[in-house]
C-alpha positions as CSV (number, residue, x, y, z in Angstrom):
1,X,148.1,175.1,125.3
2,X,147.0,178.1,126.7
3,X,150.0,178.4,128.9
4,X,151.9,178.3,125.8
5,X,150.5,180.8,124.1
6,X,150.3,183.7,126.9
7,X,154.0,183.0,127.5
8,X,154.4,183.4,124.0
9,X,151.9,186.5,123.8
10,X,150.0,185.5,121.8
11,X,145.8,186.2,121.6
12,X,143.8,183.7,120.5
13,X,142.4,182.9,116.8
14,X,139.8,184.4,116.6
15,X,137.2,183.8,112.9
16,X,133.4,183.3,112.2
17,X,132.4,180.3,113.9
18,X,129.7,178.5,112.8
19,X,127.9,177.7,116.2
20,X,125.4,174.7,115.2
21,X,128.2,172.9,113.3
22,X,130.8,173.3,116.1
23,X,127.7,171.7,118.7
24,X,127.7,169.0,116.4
25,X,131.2,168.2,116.9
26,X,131.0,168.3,120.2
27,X,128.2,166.0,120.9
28,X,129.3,163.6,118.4
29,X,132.4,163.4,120.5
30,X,130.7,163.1,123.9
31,X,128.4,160.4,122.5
32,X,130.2,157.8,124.2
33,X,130.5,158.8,127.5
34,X,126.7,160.2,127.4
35,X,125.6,156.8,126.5
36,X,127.9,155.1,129.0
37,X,126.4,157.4,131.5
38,X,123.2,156.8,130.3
39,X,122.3,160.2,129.4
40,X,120.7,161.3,126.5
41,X,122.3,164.7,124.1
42,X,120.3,166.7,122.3
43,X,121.4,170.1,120.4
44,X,119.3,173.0,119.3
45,X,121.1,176.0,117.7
46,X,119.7,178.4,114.6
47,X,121.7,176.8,111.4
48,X,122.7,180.3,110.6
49,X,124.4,181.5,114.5
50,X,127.6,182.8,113.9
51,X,129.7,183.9,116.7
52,X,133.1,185.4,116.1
53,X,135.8,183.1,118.3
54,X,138.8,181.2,119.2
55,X,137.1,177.8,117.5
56,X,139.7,175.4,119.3
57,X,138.9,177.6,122.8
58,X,135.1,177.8,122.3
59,X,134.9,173.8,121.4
60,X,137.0,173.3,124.8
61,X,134.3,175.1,126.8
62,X,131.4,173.3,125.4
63,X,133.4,170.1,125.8
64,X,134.1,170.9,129.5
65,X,130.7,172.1,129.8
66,X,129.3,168.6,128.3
67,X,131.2,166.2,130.2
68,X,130.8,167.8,133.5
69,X,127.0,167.6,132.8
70,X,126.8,164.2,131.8
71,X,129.2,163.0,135.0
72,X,126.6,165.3,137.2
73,X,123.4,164.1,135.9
74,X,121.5,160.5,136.4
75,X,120.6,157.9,134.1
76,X,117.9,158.6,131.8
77,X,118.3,162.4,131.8
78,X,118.3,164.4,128.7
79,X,121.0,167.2,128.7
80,X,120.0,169.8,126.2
81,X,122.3,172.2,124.5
């Protein structure tokens, strides 16, 4: 996807991102392997954070972010966002 859009030229979509709902998302998604894993998710993020983003791009990196944490850490860990 990425590919696609710098040979296209195009920048990424960038809006108001609601940061605690996008964390949501993202855990709720990771869920499964966490608790295959054994390890235990937990979010904290001010309701009201708004960062200005690429919402697909910045879910991506917290995605990545989450699942290489989870395959890292041992069973019975917390990882804390």
């Amino acid at each position: 996807m990425l590919l696609v859009r710098a040979q296209e030229n195009r920048s990424p979509a960038v809006g108001e991102v609601r940061v605690a709902e996008l964390l949501q998302r993202v855990i709720a998604r990771a869920n499964d392997l966490a608790a295959a894993a054994g390890v235990s998710l937990s979010v904290s993020a001010p309701s009201d954070l708004v960062v200005y983003a690429d919402t697909g791009l910045l879910e991506r990196v917290f995605d990545n972010l989450l699942r290489n944490g989870i395959l890292a850490l041992v069973i019975g860990t917390i990882l804390a966002i």
